[in-house]
Every structure is written in structure tokens, then in C-alpha cells.
DOFI-273839 format. One record per residue (C-alpha): residue number from 0; residue in one letter; x, y, z. Coordinates in steps of 0.05 Angstrom, whole numbers, plus 5000, padded with zeros to 4 digits. Example, Ala and Ser with C-alpha at 12.3 -4.5 7.8 and 13.67 -1.06 7.14 Angstrom:
# residues 2
<rec><num>0</num><residuo>A</residuo><xx>5246</xx><yy>4910</yy><zz>5156</zz></rec>
<rec><num>1</num><residuo>S</residuo><xx>5273</xx><yy>4979</yy><zz>5143</zz></rec>
//
This chain:
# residues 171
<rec><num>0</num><residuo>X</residuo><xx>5349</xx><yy>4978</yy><zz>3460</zz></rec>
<rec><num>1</num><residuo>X</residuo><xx>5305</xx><yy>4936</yy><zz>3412</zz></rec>
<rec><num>2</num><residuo>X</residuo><xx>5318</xx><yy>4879</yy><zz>3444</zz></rec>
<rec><num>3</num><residuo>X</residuo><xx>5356</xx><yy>4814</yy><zz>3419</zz></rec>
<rec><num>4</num><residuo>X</residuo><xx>5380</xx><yy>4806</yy><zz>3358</zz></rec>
<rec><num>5</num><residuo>X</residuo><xx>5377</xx><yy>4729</yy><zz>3374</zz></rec>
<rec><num>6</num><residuo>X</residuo><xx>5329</xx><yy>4673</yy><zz>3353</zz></rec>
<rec><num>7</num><residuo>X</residuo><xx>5276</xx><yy>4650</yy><zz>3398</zz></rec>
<rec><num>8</num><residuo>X</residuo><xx>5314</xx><yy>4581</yy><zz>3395</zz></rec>
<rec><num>9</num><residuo>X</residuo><xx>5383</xx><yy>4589</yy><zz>3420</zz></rec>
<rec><num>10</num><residuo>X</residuo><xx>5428</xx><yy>4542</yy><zz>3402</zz></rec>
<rec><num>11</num><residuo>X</residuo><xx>5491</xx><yy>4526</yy><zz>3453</zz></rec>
<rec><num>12</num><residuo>X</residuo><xx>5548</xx><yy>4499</yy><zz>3434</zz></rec>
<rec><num>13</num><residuo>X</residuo><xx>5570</xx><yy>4463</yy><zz>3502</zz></rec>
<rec><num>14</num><residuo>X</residuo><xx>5561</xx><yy>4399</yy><zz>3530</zz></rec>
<rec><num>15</num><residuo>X</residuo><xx>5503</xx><yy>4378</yy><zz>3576</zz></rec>
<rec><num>16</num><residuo>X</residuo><xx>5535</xx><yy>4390</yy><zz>3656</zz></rec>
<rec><num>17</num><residuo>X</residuo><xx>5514</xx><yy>4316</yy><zz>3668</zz></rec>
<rec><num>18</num><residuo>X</residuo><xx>5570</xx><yy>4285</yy><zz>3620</zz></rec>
<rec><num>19</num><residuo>X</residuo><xx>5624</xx><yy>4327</yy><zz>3651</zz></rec>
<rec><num>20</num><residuo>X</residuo><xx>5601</xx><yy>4315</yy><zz>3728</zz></rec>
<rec><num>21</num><residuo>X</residuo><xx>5612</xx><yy>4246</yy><zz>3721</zz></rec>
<rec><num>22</num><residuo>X</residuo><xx>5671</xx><yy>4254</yy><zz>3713</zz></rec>
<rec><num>23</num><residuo>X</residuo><xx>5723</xx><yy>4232</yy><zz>3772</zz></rec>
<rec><num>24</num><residuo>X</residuo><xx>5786</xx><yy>4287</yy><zz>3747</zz></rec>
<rec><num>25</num><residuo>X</residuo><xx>5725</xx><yy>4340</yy><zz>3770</zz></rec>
<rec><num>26</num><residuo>X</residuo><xx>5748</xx><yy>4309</yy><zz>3855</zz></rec>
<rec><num>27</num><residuo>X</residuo><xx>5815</xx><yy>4351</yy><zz>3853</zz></rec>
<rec><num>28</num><residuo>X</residuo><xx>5792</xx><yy>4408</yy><zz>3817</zz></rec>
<rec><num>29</num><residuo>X</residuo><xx>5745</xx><yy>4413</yy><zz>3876</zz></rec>
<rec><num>30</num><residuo>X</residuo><xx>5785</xx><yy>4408</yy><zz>3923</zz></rec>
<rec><num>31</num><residuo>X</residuo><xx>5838</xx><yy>4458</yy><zz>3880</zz></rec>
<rec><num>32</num><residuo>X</residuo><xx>5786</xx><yy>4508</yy><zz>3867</zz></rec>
<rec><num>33</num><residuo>X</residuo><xx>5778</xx><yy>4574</yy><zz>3916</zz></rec>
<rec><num>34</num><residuo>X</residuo><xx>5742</xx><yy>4554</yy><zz>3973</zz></rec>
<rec><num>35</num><residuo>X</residuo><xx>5717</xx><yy>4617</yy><zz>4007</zz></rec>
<rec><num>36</num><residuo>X</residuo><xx>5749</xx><yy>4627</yy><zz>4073</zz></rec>
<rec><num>37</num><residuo>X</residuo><xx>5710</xx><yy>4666</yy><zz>4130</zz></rec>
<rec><num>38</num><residuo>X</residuo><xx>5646</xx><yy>4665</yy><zz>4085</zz></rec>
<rec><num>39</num><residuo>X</residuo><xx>5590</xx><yy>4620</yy><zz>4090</zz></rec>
<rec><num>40</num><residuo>X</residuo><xx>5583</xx><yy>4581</yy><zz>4030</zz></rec>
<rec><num>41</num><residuo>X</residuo><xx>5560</xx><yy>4514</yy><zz>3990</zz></rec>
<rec><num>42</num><residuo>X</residuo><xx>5604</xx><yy>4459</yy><zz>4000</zz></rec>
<rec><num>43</num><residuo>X</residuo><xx>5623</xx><yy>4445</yy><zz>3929</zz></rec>
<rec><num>44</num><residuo>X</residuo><xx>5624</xx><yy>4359</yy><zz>3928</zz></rec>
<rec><num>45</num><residuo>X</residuo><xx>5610</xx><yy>4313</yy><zz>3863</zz></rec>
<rec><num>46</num><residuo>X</residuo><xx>5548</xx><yy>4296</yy><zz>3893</zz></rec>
<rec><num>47</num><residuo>X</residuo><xx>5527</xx><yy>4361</yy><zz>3899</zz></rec>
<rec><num>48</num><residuo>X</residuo><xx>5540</xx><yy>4381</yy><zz>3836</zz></rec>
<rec><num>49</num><residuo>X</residuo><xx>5508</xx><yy>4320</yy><zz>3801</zz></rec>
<rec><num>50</num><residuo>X</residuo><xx>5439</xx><yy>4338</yy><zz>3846</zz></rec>
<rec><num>51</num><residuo>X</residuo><xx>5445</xx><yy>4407</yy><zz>3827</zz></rec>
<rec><num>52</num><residuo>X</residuo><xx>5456</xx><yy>4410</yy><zz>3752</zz></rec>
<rec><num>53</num><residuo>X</residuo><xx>5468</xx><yy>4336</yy><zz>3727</zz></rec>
<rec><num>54</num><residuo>X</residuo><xx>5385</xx><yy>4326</yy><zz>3725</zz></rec>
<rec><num>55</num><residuo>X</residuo><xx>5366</xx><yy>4384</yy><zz>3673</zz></rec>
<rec><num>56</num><residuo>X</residuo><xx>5386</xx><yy>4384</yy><zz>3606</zz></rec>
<rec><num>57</num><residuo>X</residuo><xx>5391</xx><yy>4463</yy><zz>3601</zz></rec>
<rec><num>58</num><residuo>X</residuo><xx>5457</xx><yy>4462</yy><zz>3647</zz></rec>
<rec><num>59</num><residuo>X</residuo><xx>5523</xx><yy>4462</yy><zz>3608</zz></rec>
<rec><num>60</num><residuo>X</residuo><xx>5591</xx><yy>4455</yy><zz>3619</zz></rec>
<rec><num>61</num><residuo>X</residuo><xx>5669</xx><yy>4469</yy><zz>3589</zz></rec>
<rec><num>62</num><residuo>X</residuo><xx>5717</xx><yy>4448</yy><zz>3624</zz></rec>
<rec><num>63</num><residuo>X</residuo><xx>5805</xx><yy>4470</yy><zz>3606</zz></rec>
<rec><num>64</num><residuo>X</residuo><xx>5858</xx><yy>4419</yy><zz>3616</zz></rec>
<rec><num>65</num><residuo>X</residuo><xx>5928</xx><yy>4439</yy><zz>3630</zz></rec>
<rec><num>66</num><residuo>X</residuo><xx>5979</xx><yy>4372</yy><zz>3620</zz></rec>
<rec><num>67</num><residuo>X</residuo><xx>5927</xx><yy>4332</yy><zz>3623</zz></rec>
<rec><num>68</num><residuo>X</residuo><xx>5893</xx><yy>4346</yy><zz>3684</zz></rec>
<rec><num>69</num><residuo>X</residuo><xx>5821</xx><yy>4387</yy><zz>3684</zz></rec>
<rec><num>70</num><residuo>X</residuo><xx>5852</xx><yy>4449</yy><zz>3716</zz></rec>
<rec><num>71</num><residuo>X</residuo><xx>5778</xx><yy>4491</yy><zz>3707</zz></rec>
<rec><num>72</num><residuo>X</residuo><xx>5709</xx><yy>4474</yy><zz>3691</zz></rec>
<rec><num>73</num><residuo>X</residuo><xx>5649</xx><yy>4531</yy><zz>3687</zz></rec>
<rec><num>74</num><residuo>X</residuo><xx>5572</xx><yy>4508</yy><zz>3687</zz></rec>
<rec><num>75</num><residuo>X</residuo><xx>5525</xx><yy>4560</yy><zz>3649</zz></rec>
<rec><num>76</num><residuo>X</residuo><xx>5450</xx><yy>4564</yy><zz>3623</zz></rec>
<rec><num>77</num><residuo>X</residuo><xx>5421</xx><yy>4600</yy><zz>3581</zz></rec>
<rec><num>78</num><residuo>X</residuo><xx>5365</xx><yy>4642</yy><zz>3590</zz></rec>
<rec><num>79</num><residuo>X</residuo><xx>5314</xx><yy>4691</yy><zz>3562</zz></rec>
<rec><num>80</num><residuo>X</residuo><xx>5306</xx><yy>4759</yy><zz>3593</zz></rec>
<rec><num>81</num><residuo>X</residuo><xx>5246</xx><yy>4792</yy><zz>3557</zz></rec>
<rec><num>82</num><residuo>X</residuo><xx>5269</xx><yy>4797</yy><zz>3493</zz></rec>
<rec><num>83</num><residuo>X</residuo><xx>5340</xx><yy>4784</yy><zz>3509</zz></rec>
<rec><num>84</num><residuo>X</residuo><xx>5394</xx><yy>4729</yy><zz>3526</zz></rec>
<rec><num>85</num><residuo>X</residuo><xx>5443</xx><yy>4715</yy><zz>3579</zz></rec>
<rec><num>86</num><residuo>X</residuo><xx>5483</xx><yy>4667</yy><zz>3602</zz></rec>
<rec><num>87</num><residuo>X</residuo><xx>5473</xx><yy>4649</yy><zz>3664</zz></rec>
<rec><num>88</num><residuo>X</residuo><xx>5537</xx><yy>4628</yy><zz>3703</zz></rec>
<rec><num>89</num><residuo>X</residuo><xx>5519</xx><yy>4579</yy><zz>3759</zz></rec>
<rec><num>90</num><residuo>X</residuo><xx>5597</xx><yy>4555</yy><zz>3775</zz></rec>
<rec><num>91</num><residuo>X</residuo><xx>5665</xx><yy>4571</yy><zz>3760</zz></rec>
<rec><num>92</num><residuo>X</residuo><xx>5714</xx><yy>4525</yy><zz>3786</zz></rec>
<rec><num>93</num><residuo>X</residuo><xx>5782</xx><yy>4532</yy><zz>3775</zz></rec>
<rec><num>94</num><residuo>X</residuo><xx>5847</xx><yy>4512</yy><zz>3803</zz></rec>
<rec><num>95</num><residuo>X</residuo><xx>5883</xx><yy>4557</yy><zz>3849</zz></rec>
<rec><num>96</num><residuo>X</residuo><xx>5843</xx><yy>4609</yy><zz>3837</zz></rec>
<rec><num>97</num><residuo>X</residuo><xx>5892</xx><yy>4622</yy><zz>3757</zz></rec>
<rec><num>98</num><residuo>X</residuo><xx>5871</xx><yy>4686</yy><zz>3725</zz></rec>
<rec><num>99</num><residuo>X</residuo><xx>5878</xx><yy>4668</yy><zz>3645</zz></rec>
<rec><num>100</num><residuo>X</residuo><xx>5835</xx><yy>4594</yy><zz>3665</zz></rec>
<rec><num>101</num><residuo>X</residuo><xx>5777</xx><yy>4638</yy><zz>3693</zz></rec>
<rec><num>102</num><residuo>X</residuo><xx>5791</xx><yy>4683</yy><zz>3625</zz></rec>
<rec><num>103</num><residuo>X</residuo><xx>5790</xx><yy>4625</yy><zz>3583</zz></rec>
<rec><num>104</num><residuo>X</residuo><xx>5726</xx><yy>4585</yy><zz>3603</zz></rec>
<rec><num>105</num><residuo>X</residuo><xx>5694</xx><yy>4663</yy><zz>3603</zz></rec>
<rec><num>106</num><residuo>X</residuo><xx>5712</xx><yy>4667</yy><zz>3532</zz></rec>
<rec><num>107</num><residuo>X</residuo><xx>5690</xx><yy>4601</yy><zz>3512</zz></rec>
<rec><num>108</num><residuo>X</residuo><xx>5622</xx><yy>4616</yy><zz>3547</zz></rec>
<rec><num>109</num><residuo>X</residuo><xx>5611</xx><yy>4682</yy><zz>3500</zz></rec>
<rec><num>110</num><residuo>X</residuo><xx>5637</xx><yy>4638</yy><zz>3445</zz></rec>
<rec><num>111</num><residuo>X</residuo><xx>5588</xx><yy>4581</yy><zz>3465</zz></rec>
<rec><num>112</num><residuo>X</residuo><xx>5524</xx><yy>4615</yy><zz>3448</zz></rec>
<rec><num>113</num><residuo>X</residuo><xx>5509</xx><yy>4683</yy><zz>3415</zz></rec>
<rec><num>114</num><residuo>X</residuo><xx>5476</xx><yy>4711</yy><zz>3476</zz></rec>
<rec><num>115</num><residuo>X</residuo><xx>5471</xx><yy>4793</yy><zz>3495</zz></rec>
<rec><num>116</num><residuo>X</residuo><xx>5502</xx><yy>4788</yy><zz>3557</zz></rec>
<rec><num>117</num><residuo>X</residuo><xx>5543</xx><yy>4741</yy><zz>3622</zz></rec>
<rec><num>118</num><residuo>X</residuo><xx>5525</xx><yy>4738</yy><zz>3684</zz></rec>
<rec><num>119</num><residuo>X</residuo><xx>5580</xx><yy>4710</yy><zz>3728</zz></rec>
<rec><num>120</num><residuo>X</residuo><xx>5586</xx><yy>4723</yy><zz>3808</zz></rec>
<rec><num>121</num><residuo>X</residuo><xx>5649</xx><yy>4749</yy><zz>3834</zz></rec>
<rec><num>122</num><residuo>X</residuo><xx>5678</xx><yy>4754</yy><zz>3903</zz></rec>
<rec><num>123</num><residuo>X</residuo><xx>5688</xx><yy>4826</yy><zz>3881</zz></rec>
<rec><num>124</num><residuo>X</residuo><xx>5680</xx><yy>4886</yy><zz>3846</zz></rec>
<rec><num>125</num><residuo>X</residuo><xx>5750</xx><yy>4886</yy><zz>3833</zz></rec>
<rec><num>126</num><residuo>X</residuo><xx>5748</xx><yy>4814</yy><zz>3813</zz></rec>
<rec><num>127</num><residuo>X</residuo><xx>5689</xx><yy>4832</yy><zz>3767</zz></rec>
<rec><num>128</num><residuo>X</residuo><xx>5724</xx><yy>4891</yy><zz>3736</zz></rec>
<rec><num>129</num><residuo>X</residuo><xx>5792</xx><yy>4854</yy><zz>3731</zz></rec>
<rec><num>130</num><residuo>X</residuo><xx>5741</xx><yy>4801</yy><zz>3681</zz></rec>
<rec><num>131</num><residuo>X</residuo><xx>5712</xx><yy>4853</yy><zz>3643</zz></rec>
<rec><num>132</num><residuo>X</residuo><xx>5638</xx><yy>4846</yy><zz>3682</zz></rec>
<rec><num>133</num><residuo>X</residuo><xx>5604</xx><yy>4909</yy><zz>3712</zz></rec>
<rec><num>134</num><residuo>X</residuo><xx>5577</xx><yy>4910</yy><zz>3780</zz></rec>
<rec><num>135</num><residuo>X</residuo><xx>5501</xx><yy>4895</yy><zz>3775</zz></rec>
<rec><num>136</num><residuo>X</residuo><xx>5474</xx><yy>4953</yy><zz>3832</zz></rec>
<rec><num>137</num><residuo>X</residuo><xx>5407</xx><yy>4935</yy><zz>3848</zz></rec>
<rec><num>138</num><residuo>X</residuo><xx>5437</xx><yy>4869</yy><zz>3872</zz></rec>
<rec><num>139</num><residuo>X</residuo><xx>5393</xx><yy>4813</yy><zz>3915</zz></rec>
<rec><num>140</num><residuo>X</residuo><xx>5357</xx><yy>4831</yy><zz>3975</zz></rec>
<rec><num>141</num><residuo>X</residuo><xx>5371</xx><yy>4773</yy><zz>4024</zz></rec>
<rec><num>142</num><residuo>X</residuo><xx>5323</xx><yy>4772</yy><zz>4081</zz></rec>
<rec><num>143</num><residuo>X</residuo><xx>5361</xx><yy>4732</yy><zz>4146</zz></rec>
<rec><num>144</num><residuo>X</residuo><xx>5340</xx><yy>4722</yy><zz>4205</zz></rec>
<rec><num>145</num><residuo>X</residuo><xx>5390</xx><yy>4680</yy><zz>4262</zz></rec>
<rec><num>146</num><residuo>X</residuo><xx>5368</xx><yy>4642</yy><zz>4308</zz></rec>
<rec><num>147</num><residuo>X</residuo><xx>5413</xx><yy>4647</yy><zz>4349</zz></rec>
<rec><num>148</num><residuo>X</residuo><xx>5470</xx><yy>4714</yy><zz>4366</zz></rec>
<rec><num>149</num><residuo>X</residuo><xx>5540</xx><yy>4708</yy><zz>4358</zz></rec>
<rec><num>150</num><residuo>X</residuo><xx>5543</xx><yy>4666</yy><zz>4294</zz></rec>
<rec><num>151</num><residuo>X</residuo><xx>5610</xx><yy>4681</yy><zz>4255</zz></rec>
<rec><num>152</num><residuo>X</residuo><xx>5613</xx><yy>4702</yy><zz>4204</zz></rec>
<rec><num>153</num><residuo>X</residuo><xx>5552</xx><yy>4752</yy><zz>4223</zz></rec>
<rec><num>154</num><residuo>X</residuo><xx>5509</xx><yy>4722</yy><zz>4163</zz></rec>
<rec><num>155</num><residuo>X</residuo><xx>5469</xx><yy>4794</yy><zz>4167</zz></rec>
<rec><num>156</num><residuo>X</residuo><xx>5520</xx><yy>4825</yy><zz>4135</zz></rec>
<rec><num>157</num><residuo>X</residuo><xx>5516</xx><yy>4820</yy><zz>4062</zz></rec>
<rec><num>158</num><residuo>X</residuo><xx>5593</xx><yy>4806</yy><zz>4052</zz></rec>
<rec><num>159</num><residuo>X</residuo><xx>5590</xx><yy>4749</yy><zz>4093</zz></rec>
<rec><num>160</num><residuo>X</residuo><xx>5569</xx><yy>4710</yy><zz>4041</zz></rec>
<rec><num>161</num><residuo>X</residuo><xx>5595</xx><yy>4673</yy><zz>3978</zz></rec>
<rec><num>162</num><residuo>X</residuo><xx>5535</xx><yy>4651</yy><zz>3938</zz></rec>
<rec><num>163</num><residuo>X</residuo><xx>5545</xx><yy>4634</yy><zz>3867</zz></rec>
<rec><num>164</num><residuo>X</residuo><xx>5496</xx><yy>4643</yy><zz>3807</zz></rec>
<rec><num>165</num><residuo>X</residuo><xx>5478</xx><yy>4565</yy><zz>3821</zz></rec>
<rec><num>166</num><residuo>X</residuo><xx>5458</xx><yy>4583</yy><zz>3885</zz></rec>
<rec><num>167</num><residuo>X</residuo><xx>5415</xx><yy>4639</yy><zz>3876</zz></rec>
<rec><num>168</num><residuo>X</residuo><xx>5377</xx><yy>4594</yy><zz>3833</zz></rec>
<rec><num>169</num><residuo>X</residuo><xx>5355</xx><yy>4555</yy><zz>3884</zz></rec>
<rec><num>170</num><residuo>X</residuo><xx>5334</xx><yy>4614</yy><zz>3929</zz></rec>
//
């Protein structure tokens, strides 16, 4: 392709992360939101979230309410890849795990910024699919090394582990 049809400038139309992450309805979406079970993980807390992506202006967030409660909140960047954009999904929090929340924040992502493409991390290829995302194959080489045997869930194997966009980040 020819690349981006995109500006150099992008402009997002999304609040900074650090305005929503102060905010205390975000405690029982956390607690609401899938936690995963049997993988290893980030432990998902306020303060977490506030060192993570409440410091840097590039972070955004959209959150859905549902009777008045925040029942789903996704935190996104954007980014340039050579000469094209993506949106970079670094959270997706929603309550009880509710199909049309997750497809609502991912349509007010795309509508958000005129990017060429999401990136979102999914427990699975199925979950992926069922979101319209494809499955990325080169994927992230991981290098671990235990010190010590026995360790469950065996964090050599690569679906052991429930990293998020955020995370990889920081790798």
C-alpha cells in the first residue's frame, strides 16, 4: 500500500486517560471487569492505572455508562507505524466481561481518530474474530527464564499469560 492517507498530525477525539482515572466509579468497574483466572497477569488497581497512563498526555480514554454507572472504559494511543496509524489499545475494561460494551468502546475508538488500523489484545483468537480483529502471526517472542520449577501456571508456556497492549509497552 502507499501508506496513510492520514496527516502527520493526528488529531483524537478522546479525552486525556488522566481525567477519567481519577475518577472513583473506575473502583467497581475494576473489580467487575474479567480478571484472568489461571493466567499470570497485572493486577488492574486505580493506582496502577494512574502510574501507568495518568502521566502522559498521549493516553486516552472513553468510557460507556449503563444507568448511570461506568459499566466499560478502554485506554488507547495513537501511534505512527512508518507511514501509517494505529491505535494502540493498552486496556479494555468492562463489566462482566458484556459483548456489545467491548463492541461499543471498539467503535468509538475507530470513530475517535481516523487511524488505518486497531490493535486490541484478546484472550483469544476466537475472541479476536468474534470483534472483527485478525490474529497478528508473528506475535511477541517472550524470553522467560524461572527461577525456580514448579511455578503454576508454567509461565514458559505462552498461554499462560494475559498481557494486555499496556503491558507490552512496558516490556
Amino acid at each position: 500500500a502507499a501508506g496513510s492517507r492520514t496527516s502527520r498530525q493526528l488529531s483524537v477525539e478522546a479525552e486525556p486517560a488522566a481525567g477519567l482515572i481519577g475518577d472513583a466509579p473506575l473502583t467497581s468497574l475494576l473489580e467487575l471487569s474479567r480478571h484472568a483466572h489461571h493466567r499470570l497477569a497485572t493486577l488492574r488497581s486505580l493506582d496502577y492505572l494512574r502510574w501507568r497512563y495518568g502521566r502522559h498526555a498521549d493516553y486516552r480514554a472513553i468510557r460507556v455508562e449503563r444507568g448511570g454507572a461506568t459499566s466499560g472504559v478502554v485506554i488507547f494511543r495513537c501511534r505512527r507505524h512508518g507511514s501509517l496509524w494505529a491505535s494502540h489499545i493498552c486496556e479494555l475494561l468492562v463489566d462482566h466481561d458484556d459483548r456489545a460494551i467491548v463492541r461499543s468502546l471498539l467503535k468509538r475508538v475507530r470513530e475517535a481518530a481516523p487511524v488505518d488500523f486497531i490493535r486490541c489484545s484478546f484472550a483469544s483468537r476466537a475472541e479476536a474474530a468474534s470483534h472483527g480483529f485478525l490474529h497478528y502471526r508473528r506475535g511477541l517472542l517472550l524470553n522467560i527464564s524461572p527461577l525456580q520449577p514448579g511455578l503454576a501456571p508454567e509461565p514458559t508456556r505462552p498461554g499462560s499469560w494475559a498481557l494486555s497492549i499496556g503491558d507490552l509497552e512496558l516490556l
